[in-house]
LUMGUSE-366347 format. One line per 10 residues: number of its first residue (from 0); their letters; for each residue z, x, y of N, C-alpha, C. Coordinates in Angstrom, 2 decimals, always signed. Example, Ala and Ser with C-alpha at 12.3 -4.5 7.8 and 13.67 -1.06 7.14 Angstrom:
<recs>
0) AS) +7.80 +13.19 -5.69 +7.80 +12.30 -4.50 +7.80 +13.20 -3.30 | +7.08 +12.85 -2.25 +7.14 +13.67 -1.06 +7.87 +12.90 +0.03
</recs>
This chain:
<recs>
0) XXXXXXXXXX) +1.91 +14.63 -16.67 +1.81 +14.36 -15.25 +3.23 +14.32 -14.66 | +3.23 +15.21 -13.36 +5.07 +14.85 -13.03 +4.85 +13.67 -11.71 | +5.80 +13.18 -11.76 +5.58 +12.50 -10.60 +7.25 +12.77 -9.23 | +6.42 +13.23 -8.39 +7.17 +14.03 -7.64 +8.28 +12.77 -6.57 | +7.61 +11.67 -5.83 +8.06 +10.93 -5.32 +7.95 +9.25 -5.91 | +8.95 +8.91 -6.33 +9.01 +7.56 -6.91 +9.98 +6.56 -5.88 | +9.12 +5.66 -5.33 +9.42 +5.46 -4.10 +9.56 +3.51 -4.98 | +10.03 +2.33 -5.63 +10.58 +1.23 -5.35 +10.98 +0.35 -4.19 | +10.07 -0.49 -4.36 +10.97 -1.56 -3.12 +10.37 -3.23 -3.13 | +10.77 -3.66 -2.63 +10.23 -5.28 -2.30 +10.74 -5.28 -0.62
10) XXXXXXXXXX) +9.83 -6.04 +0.18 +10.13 -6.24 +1.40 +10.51 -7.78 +1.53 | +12.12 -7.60 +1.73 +13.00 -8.24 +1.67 +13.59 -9.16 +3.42 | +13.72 -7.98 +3.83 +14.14 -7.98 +5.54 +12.98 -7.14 +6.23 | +12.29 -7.97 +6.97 +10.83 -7.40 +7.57 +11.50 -8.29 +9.17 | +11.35 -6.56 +10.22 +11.18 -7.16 +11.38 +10.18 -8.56 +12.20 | +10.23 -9.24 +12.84 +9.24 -10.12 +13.07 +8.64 -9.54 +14.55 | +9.01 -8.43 +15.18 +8.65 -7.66 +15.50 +7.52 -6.63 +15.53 | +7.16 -6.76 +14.62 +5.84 -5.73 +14.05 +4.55 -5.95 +15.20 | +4.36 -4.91 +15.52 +2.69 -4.95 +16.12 +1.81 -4.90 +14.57 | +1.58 -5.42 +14.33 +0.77 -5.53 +13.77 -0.99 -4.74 +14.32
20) XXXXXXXXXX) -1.18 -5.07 +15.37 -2.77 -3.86 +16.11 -2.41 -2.39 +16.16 | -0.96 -2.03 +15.39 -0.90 -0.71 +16.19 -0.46 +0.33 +14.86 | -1.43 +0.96 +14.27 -0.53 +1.71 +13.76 +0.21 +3.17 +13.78 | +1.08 +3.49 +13.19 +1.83 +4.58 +13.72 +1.27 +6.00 +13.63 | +0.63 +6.66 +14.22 -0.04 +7.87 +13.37 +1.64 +8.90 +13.18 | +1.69 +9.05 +11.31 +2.75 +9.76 +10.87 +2.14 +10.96 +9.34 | +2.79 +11.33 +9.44 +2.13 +12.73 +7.93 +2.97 +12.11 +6.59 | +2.44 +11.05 +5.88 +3.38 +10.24 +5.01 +4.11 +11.46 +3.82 | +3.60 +12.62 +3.69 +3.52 +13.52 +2.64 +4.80 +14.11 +3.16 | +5.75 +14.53 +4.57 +6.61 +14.77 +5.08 +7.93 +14.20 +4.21
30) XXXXXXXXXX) +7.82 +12.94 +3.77 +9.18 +12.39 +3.40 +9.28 +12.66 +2.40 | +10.47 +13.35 +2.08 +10.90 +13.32 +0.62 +12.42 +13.53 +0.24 | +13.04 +12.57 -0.63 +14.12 +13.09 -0.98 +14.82 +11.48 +0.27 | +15.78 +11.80 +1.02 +16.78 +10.65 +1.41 +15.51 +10.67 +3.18 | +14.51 +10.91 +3.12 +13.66 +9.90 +3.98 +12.74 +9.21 +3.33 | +12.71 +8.38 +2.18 +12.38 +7.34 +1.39 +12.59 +6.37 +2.24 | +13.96 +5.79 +2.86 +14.05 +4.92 +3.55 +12.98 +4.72 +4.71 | +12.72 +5.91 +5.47 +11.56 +5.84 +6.39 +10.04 +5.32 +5.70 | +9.92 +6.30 +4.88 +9.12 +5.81 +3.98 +8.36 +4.57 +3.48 | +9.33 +3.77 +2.90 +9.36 +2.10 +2.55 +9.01 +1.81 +4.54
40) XXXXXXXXXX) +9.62 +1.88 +5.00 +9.33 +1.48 +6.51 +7.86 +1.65 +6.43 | +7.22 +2.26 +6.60 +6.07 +3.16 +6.67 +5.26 +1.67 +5.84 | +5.42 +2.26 +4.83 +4.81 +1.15 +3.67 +4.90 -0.14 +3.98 | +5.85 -0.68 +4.57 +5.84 -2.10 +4.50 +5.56 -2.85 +5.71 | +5.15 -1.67 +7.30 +4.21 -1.65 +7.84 +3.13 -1.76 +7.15 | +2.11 -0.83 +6.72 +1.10 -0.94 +6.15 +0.49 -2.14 +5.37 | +2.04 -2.40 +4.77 +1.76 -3.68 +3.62 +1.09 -4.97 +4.56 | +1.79 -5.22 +5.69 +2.14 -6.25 +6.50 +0.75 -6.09 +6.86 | +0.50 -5.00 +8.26 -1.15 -4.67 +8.50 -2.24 -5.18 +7.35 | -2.09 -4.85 +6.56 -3.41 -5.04 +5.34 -3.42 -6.62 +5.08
50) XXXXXXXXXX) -2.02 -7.31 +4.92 -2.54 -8.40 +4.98 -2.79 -9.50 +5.97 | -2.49 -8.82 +7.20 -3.16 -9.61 +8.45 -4.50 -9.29 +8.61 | -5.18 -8.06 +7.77 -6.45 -7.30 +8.40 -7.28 -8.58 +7.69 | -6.70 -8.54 +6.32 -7.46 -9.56 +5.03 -7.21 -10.97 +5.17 | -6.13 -11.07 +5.78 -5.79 -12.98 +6.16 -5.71 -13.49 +4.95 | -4.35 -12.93 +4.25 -3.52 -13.61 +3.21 -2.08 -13.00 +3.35 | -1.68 -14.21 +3.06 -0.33 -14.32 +3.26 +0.57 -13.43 +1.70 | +1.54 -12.74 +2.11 +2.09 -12.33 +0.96 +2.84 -12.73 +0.22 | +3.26 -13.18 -0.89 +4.12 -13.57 -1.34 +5.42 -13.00 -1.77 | +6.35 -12.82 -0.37 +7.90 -12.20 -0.56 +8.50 -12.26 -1.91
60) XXXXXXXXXX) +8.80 -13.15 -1.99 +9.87 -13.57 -3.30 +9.16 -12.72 -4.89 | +7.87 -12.56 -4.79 +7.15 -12.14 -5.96 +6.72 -10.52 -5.90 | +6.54 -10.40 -4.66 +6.06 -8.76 -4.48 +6.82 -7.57 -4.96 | +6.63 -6.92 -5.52 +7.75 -5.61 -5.89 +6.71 -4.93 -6.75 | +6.69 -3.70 -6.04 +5.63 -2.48 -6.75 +6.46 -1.02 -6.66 | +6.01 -0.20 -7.14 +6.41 +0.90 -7.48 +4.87 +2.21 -7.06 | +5.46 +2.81 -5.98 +4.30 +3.78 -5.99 +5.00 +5.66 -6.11 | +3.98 +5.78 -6.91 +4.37 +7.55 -7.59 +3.01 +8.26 -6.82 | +3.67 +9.33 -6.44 +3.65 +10.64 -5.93 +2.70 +11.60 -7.01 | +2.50 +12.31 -7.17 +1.76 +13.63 -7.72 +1.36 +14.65 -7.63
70) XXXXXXXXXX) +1.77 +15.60 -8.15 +0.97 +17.06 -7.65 -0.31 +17.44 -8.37 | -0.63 +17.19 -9.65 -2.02 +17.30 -10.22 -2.89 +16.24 -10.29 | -4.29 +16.86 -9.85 -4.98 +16.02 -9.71 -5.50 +15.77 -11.31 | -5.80 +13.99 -11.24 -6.47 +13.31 -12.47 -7.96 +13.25 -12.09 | -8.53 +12.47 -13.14 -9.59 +12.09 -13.12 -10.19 +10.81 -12.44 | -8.60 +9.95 -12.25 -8.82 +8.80 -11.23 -7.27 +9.28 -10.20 | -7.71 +9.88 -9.20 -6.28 +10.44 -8.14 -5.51 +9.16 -7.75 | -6.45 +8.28 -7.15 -5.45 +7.16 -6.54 -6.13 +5.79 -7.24 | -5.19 +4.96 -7.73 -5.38 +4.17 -8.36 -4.45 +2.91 -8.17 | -4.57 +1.60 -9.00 -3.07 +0.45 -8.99 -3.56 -0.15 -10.23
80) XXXXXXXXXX) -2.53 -0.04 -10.88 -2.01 -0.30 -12.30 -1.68 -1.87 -12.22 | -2.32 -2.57 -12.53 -2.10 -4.24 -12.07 -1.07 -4.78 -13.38 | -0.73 -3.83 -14.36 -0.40 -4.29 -15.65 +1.39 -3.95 -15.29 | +1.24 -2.58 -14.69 +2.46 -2.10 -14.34 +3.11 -2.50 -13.51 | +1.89 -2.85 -11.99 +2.49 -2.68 -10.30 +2.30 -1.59 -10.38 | +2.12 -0.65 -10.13 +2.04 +0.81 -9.81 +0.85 +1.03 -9.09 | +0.88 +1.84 -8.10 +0.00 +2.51 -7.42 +0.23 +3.76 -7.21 | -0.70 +4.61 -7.87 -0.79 +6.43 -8.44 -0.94 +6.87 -6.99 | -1.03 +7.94 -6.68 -1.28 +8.44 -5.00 -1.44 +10.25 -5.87 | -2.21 +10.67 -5.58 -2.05 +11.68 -5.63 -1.75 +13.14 -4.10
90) XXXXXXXXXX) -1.29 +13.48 -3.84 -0.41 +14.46 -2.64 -1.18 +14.27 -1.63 | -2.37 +14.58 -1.52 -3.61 +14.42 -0.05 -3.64 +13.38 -0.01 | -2.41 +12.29 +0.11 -3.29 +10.64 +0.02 -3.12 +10.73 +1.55 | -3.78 +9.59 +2.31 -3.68 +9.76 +3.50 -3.42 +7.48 +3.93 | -3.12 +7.50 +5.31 -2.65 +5.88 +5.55 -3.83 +5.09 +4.83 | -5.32 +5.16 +5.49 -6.29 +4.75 +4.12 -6.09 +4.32 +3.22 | -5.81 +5.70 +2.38 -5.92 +5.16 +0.77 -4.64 +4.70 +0.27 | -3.22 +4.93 +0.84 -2.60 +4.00 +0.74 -3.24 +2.82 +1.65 | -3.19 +2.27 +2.33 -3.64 +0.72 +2.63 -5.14 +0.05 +1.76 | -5.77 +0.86 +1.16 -6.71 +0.38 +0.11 -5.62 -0.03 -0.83
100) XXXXXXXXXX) -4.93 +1.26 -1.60 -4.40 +0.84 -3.04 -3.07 -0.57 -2.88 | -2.84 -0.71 -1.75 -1.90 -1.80 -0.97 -2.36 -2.91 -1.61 | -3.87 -2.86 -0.69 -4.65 -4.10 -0.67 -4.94 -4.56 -2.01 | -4.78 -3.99 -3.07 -5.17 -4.12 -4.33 -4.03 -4.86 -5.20 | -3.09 -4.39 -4.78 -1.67 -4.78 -5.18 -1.39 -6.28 -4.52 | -1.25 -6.19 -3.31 -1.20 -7.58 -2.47 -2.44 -8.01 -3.29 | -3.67 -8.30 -3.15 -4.27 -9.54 -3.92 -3.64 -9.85 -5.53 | -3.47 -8.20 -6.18 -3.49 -8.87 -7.48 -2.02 -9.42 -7.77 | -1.18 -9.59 -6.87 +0.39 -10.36 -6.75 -0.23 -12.03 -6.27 | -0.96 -11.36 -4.96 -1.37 -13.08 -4.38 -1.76 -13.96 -5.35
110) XXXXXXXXXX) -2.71 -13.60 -5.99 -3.58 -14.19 -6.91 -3.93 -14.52 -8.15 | -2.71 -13.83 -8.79 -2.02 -13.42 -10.17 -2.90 -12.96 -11.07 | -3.32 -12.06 -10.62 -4.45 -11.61 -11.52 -6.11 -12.02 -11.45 | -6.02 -13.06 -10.90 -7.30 -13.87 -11.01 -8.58 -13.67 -9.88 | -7.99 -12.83 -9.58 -9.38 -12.05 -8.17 -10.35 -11.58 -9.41 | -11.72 -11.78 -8.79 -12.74 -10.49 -9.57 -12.72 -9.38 -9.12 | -12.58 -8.42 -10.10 -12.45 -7.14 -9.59 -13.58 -6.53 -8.35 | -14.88 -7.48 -8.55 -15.72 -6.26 -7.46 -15.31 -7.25 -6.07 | -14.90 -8.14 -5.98 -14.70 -9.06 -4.55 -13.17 -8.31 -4.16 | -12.55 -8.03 -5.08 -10.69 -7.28 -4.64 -11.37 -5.84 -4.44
120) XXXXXXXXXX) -12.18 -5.25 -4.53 -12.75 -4.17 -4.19 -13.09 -4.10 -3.13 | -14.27 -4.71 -3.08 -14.62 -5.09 -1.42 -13.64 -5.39 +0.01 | -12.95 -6.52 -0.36 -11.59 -6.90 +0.32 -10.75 -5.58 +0.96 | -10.40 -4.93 -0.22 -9.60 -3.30 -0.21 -10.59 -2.07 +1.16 | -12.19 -2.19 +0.42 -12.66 -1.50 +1.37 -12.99 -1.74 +2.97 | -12.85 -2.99 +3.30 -12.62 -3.95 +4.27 -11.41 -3.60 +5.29 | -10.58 -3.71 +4.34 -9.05 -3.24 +5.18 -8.91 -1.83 +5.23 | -8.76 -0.79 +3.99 -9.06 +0.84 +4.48 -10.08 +1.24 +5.84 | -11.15 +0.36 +5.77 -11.91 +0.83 +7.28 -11.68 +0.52 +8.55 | -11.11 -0.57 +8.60 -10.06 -2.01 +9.63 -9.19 -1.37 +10.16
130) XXXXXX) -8.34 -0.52 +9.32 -6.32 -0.25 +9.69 -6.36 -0.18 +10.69 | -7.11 +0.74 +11.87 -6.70 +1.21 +12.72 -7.86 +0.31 +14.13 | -8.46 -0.02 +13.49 -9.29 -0.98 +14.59 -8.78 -2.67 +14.80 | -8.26 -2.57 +16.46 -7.00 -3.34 +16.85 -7.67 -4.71 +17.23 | -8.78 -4.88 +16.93 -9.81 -6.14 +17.13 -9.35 -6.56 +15.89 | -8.84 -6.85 +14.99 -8.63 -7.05 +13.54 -7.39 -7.62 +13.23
</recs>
């Protein structure tokens, strides 16, 4: 498997600024190479959104994930590696399924593991359908 964009970060310095009801319509698949920085922006919007959609608080000091890029498709395309932090994306991912595989990551940091998997499922599909509906 290659992994084309390996994108690191923890959200460290977060505007307090954020609309949070609004999100940005952008083509996340555009950045690559030294617009990473936009990127993480992008993401840590999203991050922020998902957990106001879900109403849990994140835990700064502990959060730090790693999400990879891909050009071939697997047998599971987008996924989060709770063992690693990692969240797989395969190239067609779209704001969605990043803010699902988000949501998966944020609980299993919040909660250290201890969510049941079909209720952190649910939760995830909750917020992927939410993102963009500003009642939320």
């Amino acid at each position: 498997m290659k992994i084309d964009i390996v994108s690191k970060f923890s959200p460290s310095k977060i505007s307090d600024r954020i609309n949070l009801r609004r999100i940005p319509t952008v083509n996340l698949m555009k950045f690559e190479g030294d617009d990473n920085e936009i990127l993480n922006s992008i993401i840590i919007f999203l991050l922020f959104r998902v957990s106001h959609i879900i109403g849990v608080t994140i835990p700064l000091s502990k959060f730090y994930i790693t999400i990879c890029v891909y050009k071939s498709k697997s047998d599971k395309p987008y996924w989060y590696d709770d063992s690693t932090k990692i969240i797989y994306l395969y190239k067609d991912f779209n704001e969605n399924i990043l803010a699902h595989e988000l949501c998966h990551a944020i609980l299993d940091i919040t909660f250290n593991g201890k969510m049941e998997k079909r209720t952190q499922e649910i939760l995830c599909i909750y917020a992927d359908k939410h993102l963009r509906d500003r009642r939320v």
